[in-house]
C-alpha positions as CSV (number, residue, x, y, z in Angstrom):
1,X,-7.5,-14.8,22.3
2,X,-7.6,-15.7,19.1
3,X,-8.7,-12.1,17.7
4,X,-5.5,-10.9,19.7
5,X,-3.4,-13.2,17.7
6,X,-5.3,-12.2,14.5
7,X,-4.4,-8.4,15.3
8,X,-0.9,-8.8,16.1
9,X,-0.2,-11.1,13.3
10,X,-1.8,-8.6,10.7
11,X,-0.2,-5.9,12.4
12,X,3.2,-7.0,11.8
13,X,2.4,-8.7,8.2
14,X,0.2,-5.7,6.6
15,X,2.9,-3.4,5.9
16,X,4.7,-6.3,3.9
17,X,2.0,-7.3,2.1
18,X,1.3,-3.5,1.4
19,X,4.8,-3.0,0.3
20,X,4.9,-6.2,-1.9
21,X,1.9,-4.9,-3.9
22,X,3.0,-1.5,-4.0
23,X,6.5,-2.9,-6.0
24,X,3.5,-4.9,-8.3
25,X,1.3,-1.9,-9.2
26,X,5.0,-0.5,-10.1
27,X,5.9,-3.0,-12.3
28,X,2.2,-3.3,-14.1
29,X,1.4,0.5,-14.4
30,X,5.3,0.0,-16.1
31,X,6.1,3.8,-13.8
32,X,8.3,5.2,-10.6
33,X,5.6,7.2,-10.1
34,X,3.4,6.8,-6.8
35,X,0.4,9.3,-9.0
36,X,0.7,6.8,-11.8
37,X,0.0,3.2,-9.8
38,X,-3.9,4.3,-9.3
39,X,-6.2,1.2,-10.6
40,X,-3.0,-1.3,-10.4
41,X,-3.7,-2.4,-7.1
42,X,-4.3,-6.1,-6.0
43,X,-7.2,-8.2,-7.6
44,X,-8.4,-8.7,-3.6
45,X,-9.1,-5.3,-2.9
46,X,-11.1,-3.1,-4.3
47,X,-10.0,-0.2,-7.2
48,X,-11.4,3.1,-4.4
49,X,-10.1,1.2,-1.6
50,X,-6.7,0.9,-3.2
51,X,-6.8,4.7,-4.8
52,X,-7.6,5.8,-1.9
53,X,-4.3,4.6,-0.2
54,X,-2.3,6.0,-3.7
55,X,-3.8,9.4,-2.5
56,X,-2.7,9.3,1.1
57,X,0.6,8.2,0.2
58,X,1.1,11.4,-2.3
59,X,0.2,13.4,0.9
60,X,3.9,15.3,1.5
61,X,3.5,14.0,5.2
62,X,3.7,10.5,4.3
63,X,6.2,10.8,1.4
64,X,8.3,13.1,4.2
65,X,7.6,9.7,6.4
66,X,8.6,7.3,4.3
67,X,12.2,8.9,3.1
68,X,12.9,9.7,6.6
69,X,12.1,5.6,7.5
């Protein structure tokens, strides 16, 4: 039960708190540029962990995804 809760409640909160430090790295790597907010990620996770995400995001499949959302 509680592991549900857990899933569902990260499941609906992740992309938020994705987004919110997406708009951070922004604002601290001072760019508009998705290639430029590598190594500005959140203190909490770690620098591959969070480059890694900045490299799926540049795929054209996800940036095709995300204008069309």
């Amino acid at each position: 039960m509680t592991r549900t809760v857990w899933n569902k409640t990260m499941h609906d909160c992740y992309p938020d708190i994705l987004k919110r430090a997406k708009d951070r790295a922004f604002k601290e790597a001072n760019s508009t540029s998705i290639a430029n907010i590598k190594g500005h990620g959140p203190k909490a996770m770690k620098v591959d962990v969070w480059n890694g995400l900045v490299d799926h995001w540049l795929v054209l499949k996800w940036q095709n995804k995300s204008v069309a959302g």
